[in-house]
C-alpha positions as CSV (number, residue, x, y, z in Angstrom):
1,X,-34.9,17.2,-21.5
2,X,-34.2,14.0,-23.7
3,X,-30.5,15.0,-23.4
4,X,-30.1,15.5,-19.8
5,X,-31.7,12.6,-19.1
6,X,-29.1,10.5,-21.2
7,X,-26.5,12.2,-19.3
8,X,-28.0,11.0,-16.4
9,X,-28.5,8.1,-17.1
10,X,-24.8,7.7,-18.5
11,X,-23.5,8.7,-15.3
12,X,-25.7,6.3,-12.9
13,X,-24.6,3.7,-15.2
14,X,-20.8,5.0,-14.7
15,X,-21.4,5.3,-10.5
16,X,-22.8,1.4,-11.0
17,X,-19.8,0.1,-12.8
18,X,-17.2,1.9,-10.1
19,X,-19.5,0.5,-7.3
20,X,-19.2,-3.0,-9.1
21,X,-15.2,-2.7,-9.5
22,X,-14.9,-1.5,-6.1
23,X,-16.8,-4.3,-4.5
24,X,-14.5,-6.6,-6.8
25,X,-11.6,-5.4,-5.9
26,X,-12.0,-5.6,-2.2
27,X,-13.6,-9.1,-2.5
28,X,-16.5,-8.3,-0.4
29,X,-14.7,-8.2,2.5
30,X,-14.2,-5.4,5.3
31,X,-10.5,-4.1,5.2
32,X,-8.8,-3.0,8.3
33,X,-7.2,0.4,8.0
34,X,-3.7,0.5,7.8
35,X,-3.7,3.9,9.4
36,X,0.0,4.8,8.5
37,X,2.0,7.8,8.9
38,X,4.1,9.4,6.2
39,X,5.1,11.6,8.7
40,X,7.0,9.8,11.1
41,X,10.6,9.0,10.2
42,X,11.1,6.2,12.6
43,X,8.3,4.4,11.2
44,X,10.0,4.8,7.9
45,X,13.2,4.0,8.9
46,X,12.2,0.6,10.8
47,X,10.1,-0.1,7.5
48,X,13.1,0.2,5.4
49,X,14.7,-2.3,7.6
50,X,11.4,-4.6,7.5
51,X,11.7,-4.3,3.7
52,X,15.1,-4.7,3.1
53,X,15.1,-8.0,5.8
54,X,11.8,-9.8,4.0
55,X,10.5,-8.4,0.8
56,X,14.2,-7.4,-1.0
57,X,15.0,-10.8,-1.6
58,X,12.1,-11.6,-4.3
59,X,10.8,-8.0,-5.1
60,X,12.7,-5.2,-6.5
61,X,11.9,-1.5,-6.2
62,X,13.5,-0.1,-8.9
63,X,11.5,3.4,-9.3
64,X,13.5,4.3,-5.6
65,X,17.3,5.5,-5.2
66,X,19.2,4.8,-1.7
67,X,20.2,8.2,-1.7
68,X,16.5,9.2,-1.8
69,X,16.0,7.2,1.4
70,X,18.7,8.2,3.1
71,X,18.2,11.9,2.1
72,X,14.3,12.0,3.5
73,X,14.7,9.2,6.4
74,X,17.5,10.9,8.2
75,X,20.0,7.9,7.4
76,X,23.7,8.8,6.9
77,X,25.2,7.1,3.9
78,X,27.6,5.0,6.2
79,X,23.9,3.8,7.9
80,X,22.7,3.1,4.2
81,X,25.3,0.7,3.3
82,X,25.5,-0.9,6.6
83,X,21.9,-1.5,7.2
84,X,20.1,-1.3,3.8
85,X,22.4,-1.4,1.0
86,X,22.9,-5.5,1.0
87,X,23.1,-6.0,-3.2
88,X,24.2,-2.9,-4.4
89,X,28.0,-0.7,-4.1
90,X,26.6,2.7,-4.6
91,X,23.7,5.1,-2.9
92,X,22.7,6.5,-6.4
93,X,21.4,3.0,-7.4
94,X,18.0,1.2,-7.2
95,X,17.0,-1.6,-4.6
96,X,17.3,-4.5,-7.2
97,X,15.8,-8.5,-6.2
98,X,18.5,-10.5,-4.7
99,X,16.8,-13.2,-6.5
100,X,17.1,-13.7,-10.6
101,X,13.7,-13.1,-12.1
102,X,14.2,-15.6,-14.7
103,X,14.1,-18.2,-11.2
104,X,12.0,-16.6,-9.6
105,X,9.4,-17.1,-12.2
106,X,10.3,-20.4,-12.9
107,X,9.8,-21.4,-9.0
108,X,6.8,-19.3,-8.7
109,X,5.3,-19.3,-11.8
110,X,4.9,-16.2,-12.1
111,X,7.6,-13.2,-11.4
112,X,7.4,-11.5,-7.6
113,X,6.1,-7.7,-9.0
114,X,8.5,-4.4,-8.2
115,X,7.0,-2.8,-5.2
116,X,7.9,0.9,-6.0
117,X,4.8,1.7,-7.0
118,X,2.4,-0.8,-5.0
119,X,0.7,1.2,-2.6
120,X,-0.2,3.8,-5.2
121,X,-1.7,0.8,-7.7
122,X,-4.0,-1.0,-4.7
123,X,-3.9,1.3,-1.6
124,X,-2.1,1.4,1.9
125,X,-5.4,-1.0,3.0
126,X,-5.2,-3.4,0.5
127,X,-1.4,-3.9,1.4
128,X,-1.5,-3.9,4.8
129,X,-4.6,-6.2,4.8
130,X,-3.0,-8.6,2.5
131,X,0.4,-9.1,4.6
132,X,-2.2,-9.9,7.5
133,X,-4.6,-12.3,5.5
134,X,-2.3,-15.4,4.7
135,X,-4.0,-18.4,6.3
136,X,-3.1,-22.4,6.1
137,X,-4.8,-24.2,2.8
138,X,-3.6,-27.9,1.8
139,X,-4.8,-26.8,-1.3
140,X,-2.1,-24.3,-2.6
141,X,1.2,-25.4,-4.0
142,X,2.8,-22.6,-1.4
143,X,0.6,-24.3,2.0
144,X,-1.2,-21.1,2.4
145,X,-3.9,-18.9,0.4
146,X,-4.5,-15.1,1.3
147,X,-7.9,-13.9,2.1
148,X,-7.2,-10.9,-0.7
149,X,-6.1,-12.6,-3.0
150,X,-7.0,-15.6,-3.4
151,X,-4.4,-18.0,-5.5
152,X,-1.6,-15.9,-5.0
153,X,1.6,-17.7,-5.5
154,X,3.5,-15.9,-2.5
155,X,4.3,-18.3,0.4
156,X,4.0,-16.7,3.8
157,X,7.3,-15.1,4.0
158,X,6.5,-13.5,7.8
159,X,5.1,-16.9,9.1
160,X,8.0,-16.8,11.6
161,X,6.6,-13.5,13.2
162,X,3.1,-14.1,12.7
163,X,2.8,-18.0,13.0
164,X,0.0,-20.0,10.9
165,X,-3.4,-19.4,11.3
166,X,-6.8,-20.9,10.2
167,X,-9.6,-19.0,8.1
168,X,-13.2,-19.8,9.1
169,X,-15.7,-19.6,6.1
170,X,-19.7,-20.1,5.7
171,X,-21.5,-21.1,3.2
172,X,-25.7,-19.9,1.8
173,X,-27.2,-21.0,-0.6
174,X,-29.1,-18.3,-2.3
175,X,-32.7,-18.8,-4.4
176,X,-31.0,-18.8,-7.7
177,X,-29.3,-22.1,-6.5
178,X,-26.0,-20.3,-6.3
179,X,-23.5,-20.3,-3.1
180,X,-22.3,-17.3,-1.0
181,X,-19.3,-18.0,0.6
182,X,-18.2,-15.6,3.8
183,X,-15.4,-15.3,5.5
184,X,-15.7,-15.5,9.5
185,X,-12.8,-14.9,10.8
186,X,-9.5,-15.9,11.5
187,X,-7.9,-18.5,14.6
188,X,-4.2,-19.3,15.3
189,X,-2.9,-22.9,14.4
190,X,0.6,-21.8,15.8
191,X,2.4,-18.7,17.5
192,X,4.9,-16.4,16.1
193,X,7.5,-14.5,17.6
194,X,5.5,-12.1,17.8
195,X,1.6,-11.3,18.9
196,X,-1.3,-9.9,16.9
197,X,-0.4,-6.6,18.3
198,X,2.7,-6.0,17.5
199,X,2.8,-8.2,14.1
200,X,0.1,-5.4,13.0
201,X,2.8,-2.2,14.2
202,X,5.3,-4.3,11.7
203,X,3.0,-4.5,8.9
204,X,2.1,-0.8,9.4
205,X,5.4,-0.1,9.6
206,X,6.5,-2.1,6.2
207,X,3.2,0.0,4.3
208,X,4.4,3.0,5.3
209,X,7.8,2.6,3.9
210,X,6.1,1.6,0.7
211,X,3.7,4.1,0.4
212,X,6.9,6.4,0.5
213,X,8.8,5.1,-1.8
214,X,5.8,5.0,-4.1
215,X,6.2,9.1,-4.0
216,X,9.1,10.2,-2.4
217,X,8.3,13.9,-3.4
218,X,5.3,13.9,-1.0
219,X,6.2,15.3,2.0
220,X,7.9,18.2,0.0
221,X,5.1,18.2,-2.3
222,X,2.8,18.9,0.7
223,X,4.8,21.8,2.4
224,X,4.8,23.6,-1.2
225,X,1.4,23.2,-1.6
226,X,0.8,24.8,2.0
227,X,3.2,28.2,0.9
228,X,1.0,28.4,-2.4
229,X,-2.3,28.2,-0.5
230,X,-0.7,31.3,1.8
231,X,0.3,32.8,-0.8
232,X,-3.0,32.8,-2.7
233,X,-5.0,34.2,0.4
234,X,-2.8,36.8,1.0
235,X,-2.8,37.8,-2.6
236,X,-6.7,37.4,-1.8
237,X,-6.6,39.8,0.6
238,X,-4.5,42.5,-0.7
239,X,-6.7,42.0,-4.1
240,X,-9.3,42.9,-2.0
241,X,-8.3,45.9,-0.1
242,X,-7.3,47.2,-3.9
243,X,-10.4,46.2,-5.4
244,X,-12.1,48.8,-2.1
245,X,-9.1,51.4,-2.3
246,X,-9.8,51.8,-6.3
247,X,-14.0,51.3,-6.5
248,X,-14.7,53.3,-3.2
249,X,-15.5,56.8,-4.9
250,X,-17.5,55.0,-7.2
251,X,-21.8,54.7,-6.7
């Protein structure tokens, strides 16, 4: 009895510290859902183009071939180098940073991350969320903070499609003397090119192309996973129907 209640005491303590790392990783803030689509190729391709036209410049994605975007997006290789393939002479090689890292870091301070594997390191939420959450601050070096992560050192690189906007905060002070500090919401300063609406589809849009690239082999991952499952029942059933065939003479 002593032992299982170590256990489970062990494993409360376990569920605490994943609620704890959870709650920090989201900053105790409610995260829209990105609701992307794998699936749908067009949303893929016009992400590739989002990526390509805004994040390529600063962040690499090295893990990804052009040839393995072409291949699953339904691009010719003539599309490829015409619409994606800005830095590099050949579909077999990896989207590189237009930018040196060496200056990047130096005009940063810190070196813009590779992308390829993003989505799989902090979710499709996090991302998407993240793109949506930059808001003006006069106290960052870059004129803007981000609402999920706070003190990042990336300037707003879409401001031209979504504008500048405001972030409303409150404070309580709690018992202990300490300060709770929550957000409120969010209120335009200036307009983009484009509205809330279809900024969000262009976000979505630019998460879905990076949730791909962070496992290309999904899709064809999926559909083998769907012949094994068949597979498996039918060998089920025909177990079965053996199993009865061979045991039924048998009391």
């Amino acid at each position: 009895m002593d032992k299982f209640k170590k256990v489970a005491a062990l494993m409360l303590l376990g569920m605490c510290f994943s609620a704890a790392a959870a709650m920090a990783a989201g900053g105790g803030m409610h995260m829209e859902k990105a609701d992307i689509d794998p699936g749908n190729v067009s949303s893929l391709q016009r992400g590739a183009r989002n990526f390509m036209n805004y994040c390529a410049g600063c962040h690499s994605a090295q893990y990804v071939r052009y040839k393995t975007i072409g291949k699953d997006l339904d691009l010719s290789e003539e599309q490829l180098i015409d619409n994606l393939m800005f830095n590099a002479d050949k579909t077999y090689e990896t989207i590189q940073a237009s930018m040196p890292s060496a200056d990047a870091g130096r005009w940063y301070g810190v070196t813009p991350p590779d992308l390829s594997l993003m989505v799989r390191a902090k979710g499709a939420d996090y991302v998407f969320n993240f793109l949506k959450g930059f808001y003006v601050s006069k106290d960052s070096p870059t004129g803007v903070n981000n609402l999920v992560l706070a003190g990042t050192s990336m300037p707003h690189v879409l401001w031209e499609l979504q504008g500048y906007q405001t972030a409303s905060f409150s404070t309580h002070e709690n018992k202990d003397g300490s300060v709770t500090t929550t957000f409120e919401g969010f209120e335009t300063l200036s307009a983009g090119s484009m509205d809330a609406e279809d900024y969000g589809e262009f976000v979505r849009d630019t998460v879905n192309f990076l949730a791909f690239i962070s496992e290309p082999i999904r899709s064809d991952r999926r559909k083998l996973g769907v012949w094994v499952l068949m597979f498996l029942i039918f060998f089920y059933i025909l177990a079965s129907m053996l199993k009865k065939q061979i045991w039924k003479d048998v009391k």
